[in-house]
KOLVOBA-591302 format. One record per atom (N, C-alpha, C): residue in one letter; residue number from 0; atom name; x, y negated, z. Coordinates in nm, 2 decimals. Each point is the difference from the previous one (the first is absolute). Layout:
<res->A n->NUM atom->CA east->X north->Y up->Z>
...
//
This chain:
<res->X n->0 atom->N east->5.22 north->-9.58 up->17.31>
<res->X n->0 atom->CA east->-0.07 north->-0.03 up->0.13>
<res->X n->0 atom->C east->0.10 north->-0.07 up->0.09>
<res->X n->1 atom->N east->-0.03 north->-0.12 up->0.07>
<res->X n->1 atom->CA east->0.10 north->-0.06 up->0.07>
<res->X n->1 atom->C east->0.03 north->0.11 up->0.11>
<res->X n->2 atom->N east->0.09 north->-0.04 up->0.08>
<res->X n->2 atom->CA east->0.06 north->0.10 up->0.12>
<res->X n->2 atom->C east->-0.08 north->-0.05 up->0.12>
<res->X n->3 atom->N east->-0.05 north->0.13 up->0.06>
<res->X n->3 atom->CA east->-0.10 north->-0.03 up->0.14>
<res->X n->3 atom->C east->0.10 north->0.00 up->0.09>
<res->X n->4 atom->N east->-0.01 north->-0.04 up->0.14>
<res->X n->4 atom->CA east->0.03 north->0.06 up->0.09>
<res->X n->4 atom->C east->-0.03 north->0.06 up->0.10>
<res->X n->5 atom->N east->0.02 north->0.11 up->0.09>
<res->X n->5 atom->CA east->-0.03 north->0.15 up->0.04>
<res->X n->5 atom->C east->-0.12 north->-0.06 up->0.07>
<res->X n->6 atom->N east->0.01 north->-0.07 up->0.07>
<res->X n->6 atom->CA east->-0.21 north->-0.10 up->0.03>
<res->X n->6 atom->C east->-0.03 north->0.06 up->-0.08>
<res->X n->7 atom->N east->-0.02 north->-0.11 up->-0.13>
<res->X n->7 atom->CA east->-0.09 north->-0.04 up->-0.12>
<res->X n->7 atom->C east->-0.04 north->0.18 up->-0.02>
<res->X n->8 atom->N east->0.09 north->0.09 up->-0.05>
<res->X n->8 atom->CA east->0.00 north->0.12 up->-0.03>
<res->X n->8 atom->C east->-0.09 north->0.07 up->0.07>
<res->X n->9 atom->N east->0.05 north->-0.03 up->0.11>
<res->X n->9 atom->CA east->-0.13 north->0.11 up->0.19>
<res->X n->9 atom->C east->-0.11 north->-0.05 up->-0.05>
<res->X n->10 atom->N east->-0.02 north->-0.15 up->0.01>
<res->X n->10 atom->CA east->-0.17 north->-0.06 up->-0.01>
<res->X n->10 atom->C east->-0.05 north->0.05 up->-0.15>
<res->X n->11 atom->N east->0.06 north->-0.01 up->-0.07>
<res->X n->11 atom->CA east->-0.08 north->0.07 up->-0.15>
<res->X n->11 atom->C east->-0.05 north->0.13 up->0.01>
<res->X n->12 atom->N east->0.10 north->0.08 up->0.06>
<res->X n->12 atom->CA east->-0.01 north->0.15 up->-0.02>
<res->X n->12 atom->C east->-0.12 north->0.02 up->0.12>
<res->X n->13 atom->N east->0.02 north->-0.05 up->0.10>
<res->X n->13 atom->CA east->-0.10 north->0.00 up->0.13>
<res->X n->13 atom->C east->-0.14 north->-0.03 up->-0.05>
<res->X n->14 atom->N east->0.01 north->-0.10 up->-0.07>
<res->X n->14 atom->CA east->-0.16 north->-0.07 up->-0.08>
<res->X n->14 atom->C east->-0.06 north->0.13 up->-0.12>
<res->X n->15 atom->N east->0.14 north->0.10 up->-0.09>
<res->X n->15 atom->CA east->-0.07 north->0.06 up->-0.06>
<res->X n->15 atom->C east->-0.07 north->0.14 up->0.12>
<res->X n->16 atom->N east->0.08 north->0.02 up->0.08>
<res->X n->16 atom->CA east->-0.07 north->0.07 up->0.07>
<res->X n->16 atom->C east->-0.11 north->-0.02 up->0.09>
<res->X n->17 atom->N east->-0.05 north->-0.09 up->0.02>
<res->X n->17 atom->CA east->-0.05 north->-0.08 up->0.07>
<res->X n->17 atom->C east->-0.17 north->0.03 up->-0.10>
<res->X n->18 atom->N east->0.05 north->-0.02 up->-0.16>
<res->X n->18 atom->CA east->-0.11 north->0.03 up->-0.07>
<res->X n->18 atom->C east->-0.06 north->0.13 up->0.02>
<res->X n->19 atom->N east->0.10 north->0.13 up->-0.03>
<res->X n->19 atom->CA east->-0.02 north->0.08 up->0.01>
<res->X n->19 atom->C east->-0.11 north->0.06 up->0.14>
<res->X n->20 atom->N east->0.08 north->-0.03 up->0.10>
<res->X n->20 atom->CA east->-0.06 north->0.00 up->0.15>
<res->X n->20 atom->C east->-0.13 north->-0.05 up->-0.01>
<res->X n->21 atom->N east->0.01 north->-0.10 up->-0.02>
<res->X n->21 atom->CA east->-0.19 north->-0.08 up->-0.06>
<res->X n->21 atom->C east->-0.07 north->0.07 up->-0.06>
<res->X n->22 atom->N east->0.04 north->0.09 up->-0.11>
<res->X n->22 atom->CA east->-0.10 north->0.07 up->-0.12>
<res->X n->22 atom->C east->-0.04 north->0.08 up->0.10>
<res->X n->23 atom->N east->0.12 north->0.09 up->0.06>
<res->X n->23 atom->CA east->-0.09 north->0.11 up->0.08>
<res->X n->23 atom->C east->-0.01 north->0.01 up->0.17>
<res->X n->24 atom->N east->-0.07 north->-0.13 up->-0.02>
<res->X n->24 atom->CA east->-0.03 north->-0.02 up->0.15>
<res->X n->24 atom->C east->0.06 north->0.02 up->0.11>
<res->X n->25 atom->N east->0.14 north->-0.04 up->0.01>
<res->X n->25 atom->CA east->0.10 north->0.07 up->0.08>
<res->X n->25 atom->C east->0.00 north->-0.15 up->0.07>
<res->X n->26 atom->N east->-0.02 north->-0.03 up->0.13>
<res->X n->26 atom->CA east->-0.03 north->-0.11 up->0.07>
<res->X n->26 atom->C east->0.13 north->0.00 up->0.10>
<res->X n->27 atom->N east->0.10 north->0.09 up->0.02>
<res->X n->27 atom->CA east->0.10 north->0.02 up->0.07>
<res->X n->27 atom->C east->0.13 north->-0.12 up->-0.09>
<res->X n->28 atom->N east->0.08 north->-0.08 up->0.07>
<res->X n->28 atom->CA east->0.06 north->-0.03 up->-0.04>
<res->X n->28 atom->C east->0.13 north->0.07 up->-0.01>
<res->X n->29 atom->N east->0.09 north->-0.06 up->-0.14>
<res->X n->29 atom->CA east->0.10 north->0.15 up->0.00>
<res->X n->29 atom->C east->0.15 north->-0.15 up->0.00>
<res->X n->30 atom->N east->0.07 north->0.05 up->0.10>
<res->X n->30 atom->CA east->0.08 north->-0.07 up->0.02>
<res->X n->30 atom->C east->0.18 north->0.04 up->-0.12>
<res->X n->31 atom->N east->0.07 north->-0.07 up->-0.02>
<res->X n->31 atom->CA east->0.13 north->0.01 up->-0.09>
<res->X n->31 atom->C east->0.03 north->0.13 up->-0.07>
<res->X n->32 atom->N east->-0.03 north->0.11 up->0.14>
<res->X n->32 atom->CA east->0.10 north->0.11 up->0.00>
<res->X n->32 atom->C east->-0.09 north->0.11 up->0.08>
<res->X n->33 atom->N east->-0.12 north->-0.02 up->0.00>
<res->X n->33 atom->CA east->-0.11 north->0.07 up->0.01>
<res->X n->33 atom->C east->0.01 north->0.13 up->-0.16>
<res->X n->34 atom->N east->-0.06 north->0.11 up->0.08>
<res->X n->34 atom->CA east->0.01 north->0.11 up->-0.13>
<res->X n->34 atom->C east->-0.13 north->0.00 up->-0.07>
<res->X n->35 atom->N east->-0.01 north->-0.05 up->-0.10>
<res->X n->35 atom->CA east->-0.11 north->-0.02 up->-0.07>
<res->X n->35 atom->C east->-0.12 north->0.12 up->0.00>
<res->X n->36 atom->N east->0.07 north->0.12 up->-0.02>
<res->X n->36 atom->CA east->-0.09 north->0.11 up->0.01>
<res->X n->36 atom->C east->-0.03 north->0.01 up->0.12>
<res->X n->37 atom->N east->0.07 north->-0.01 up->0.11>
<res->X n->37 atom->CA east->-0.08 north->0.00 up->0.11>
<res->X n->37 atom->C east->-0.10 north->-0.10 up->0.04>
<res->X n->38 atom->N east->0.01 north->-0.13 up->-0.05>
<res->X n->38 atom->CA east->-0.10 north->-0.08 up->-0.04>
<res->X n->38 atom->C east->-0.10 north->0.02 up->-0.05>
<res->X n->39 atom->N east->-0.04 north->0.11 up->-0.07>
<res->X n->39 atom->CA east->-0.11 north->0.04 up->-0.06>
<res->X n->39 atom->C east->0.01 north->-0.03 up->-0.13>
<res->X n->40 atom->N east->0.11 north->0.00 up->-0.07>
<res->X n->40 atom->CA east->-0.03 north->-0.04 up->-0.13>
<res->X n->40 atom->C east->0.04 north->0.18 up->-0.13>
<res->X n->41 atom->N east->-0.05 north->0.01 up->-0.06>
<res->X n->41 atom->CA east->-0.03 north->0.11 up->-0.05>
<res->X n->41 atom->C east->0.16 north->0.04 up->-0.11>
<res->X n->42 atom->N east->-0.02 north->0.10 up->-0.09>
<res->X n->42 atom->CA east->0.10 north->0.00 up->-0.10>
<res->X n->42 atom->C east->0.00 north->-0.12 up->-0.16>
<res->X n->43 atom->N east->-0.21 north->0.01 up->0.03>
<res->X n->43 atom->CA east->0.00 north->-0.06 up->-0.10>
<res->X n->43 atom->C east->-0.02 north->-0.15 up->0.02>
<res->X n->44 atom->N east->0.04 north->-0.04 up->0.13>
<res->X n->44 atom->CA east->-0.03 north->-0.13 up->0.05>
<res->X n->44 atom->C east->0.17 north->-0.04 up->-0.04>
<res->X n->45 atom->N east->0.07 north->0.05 up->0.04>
<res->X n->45 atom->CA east->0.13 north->-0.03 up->-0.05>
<res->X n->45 atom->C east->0.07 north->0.03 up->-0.14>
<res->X n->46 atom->N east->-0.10 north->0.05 up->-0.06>
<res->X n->46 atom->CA east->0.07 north->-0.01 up->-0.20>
<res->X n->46 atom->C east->-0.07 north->-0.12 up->0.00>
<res->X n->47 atom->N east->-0.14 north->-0.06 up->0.05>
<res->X n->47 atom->CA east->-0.05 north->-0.13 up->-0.04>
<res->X n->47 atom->C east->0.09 north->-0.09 up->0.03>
<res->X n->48 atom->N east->0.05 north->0.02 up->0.17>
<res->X n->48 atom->CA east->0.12 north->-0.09 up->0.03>
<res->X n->48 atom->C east->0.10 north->-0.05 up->-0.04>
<res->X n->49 atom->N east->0.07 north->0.14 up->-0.11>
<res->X n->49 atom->CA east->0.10 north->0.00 up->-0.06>
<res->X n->49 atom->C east->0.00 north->-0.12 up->-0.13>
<res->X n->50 atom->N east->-0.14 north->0.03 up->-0.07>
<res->X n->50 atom->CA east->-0.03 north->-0.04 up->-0.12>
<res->X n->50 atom->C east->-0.06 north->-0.14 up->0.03>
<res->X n->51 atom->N east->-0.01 north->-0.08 up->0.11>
<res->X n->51 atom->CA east->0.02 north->-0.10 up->0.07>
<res->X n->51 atom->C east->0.11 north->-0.12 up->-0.01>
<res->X n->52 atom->N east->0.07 north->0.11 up->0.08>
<res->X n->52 atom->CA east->0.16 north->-0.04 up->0.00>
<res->X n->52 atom->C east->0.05 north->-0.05 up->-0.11>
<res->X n->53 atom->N east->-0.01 north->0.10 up->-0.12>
<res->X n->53 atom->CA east->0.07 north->0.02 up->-0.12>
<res->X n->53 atom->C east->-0.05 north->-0.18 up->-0.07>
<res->X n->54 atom->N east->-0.12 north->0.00 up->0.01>
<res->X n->54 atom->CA east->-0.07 north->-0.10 up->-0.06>
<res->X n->54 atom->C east->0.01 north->-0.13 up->0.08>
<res->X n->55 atom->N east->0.01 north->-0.02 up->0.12>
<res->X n->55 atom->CA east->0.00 north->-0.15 up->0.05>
<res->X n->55 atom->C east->0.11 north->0.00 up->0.00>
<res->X n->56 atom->N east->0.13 north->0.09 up->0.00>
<res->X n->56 atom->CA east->0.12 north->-0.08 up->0.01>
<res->X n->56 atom->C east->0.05 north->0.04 up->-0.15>
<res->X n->57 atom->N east->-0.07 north->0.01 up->-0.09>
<res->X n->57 atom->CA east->0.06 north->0.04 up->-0.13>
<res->X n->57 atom->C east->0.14 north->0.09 up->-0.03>
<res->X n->58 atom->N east->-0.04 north->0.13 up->0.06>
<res->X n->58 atom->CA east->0.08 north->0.07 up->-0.01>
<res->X n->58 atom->C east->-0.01 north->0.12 up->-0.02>
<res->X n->59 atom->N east->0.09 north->0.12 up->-0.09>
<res->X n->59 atom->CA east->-0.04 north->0.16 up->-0.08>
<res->X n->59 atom->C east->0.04 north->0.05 up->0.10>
<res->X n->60 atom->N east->-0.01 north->0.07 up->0.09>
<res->X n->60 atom->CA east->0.04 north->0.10 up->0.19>
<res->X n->60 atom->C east->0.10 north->0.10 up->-0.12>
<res->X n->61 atom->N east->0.11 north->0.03 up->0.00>
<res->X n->61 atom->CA east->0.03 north->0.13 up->-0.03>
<res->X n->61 atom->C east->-0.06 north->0.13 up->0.06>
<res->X n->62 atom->N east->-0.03 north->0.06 up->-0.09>
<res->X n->62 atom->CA east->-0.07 north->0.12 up->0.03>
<res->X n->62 atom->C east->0.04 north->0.09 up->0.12>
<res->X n->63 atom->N east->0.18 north->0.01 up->-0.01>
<res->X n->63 atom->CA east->0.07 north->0.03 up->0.13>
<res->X n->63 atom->C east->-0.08 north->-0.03 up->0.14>
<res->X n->64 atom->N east->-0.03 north->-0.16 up->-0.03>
<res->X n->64 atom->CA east->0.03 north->-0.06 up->0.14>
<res->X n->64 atom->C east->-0.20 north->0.01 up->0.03>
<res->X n->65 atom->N east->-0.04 north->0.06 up->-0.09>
<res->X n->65 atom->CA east->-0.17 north->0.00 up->0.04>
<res->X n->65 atom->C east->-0.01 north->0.09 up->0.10>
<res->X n->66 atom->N east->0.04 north->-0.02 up->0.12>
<res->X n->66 atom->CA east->-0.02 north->0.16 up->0.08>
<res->X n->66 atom->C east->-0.08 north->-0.06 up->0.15>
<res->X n->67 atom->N east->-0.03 north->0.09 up->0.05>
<res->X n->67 atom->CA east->-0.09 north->0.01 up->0.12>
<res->X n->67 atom->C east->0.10 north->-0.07 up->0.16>
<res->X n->68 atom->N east->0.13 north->-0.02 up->-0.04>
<res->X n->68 atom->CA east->0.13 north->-0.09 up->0.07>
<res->X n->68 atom->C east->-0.05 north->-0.12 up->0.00>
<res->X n->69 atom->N east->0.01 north->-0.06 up->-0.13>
<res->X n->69 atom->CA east->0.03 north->-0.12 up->-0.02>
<res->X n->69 atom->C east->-0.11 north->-0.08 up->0.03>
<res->X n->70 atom->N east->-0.14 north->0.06 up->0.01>
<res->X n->70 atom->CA east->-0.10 north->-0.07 up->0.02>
<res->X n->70 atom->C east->-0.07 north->0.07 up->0.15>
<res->X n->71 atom->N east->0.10 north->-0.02 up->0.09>
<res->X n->71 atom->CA east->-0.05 north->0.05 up->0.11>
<res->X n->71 atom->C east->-0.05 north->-0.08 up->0.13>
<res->X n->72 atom->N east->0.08 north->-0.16 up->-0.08>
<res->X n->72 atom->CA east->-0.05 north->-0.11 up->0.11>
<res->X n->72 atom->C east->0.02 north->-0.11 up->-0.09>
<res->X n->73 atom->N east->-0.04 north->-0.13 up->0.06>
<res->X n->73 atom->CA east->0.04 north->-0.08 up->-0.08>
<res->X n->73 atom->C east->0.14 north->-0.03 up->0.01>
<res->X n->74 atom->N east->0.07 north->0.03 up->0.07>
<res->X n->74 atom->CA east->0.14 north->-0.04 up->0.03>
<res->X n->74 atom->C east->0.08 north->0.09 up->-0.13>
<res->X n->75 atom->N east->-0.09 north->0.09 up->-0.02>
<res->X n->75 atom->CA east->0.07 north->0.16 up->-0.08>
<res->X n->75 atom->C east->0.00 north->-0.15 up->-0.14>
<res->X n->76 atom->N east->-0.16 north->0.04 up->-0.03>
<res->X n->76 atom->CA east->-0.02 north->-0.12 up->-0.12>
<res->X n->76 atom->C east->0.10 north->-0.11 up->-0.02>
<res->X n->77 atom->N east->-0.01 north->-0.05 up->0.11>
<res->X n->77 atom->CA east->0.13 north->-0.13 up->-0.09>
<res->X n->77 atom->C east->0.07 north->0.02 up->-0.02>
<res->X n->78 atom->N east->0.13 north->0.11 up->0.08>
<res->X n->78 atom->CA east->0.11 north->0.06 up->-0.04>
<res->X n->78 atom->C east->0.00 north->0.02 up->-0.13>
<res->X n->79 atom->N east->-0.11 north->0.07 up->-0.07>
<res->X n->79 atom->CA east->-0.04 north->0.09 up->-0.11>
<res->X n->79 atom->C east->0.00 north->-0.14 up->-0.14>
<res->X n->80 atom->N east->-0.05 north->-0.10 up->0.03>
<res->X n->80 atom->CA east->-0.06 north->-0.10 up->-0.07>
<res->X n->80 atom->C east->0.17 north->-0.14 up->0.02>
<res->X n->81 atom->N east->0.04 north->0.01 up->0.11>
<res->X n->81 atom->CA east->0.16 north->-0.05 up->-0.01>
<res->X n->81 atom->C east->0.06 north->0.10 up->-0.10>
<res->X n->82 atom->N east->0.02 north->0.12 up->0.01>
<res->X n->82 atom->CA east->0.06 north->0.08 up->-0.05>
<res->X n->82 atom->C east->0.02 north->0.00 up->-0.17>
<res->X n->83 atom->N east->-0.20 north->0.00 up->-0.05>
<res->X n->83 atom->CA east->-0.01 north->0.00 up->-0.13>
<res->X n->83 atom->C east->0.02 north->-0.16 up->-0.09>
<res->X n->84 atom->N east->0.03 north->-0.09 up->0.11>
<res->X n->84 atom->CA east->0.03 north->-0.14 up->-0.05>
<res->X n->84 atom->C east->0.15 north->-0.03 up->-0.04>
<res->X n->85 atom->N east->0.06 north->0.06 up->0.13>
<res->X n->85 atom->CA east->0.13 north->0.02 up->-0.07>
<res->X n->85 atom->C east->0.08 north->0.04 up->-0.04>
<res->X n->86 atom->N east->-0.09 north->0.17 up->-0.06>
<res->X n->86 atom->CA east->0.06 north->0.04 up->-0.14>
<res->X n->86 atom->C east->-0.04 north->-0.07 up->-0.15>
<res->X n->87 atom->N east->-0.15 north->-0.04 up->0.01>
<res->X n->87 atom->CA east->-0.04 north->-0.08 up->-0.12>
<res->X n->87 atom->C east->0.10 north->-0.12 up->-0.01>
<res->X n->88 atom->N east->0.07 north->-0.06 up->0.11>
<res->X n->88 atom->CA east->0.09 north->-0.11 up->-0.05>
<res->X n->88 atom->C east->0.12 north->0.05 up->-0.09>
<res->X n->89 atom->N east->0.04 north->0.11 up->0.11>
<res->X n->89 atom->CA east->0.15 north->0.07 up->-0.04>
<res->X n->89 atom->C east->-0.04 north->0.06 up->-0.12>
<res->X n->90 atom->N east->-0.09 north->0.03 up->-0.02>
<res->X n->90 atom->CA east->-0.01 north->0.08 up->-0.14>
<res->X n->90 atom->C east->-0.04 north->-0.12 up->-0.11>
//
């Protein structure tokens, strides 16, 4: 996958949540670093999130890093999704 930059990254992760917010009628907009659960979005609104993530930016989340932190904003997300890009390089 070519290299995004932290834009490209926000606007992707922002659009998958964006879906999510859409499915369940959440008409509030959720800004960078907005807390998603206080957003209204559920536990199982964020494994969908996760399994999102994993799939548009083609990436396995280490199990570790699957936790209720990392997907706390979108800001959390990209960190999470920089993070798992460049250990898939280094590795």
């Amino acid at each position: 996958m070519p290299d995004c930059s932290d834009a490209e990254l926000t606007d992707r992760v922002a659009l998958l949540v964006r879906k999510v917010t859409e499915k369940r009628a959440i008409a509030r907009p959720v800004g960078t670093d907005d807390d998603l659960r206080a957003c209204g979005l559920s536990s199982l609104d964020l494994v969908n999130l996760m399994l999102s993530v994993e799939s548009d930016f083609s990436l396995n989340i280490p199990e570790r890093d699957m936790t209720p932190a990392n997907f706390r904003s979108i800001a959390t997300i990209v960190d999470l999704v920089r993070s798992c890009q460049n250990s898939a390089v280094a590795g």
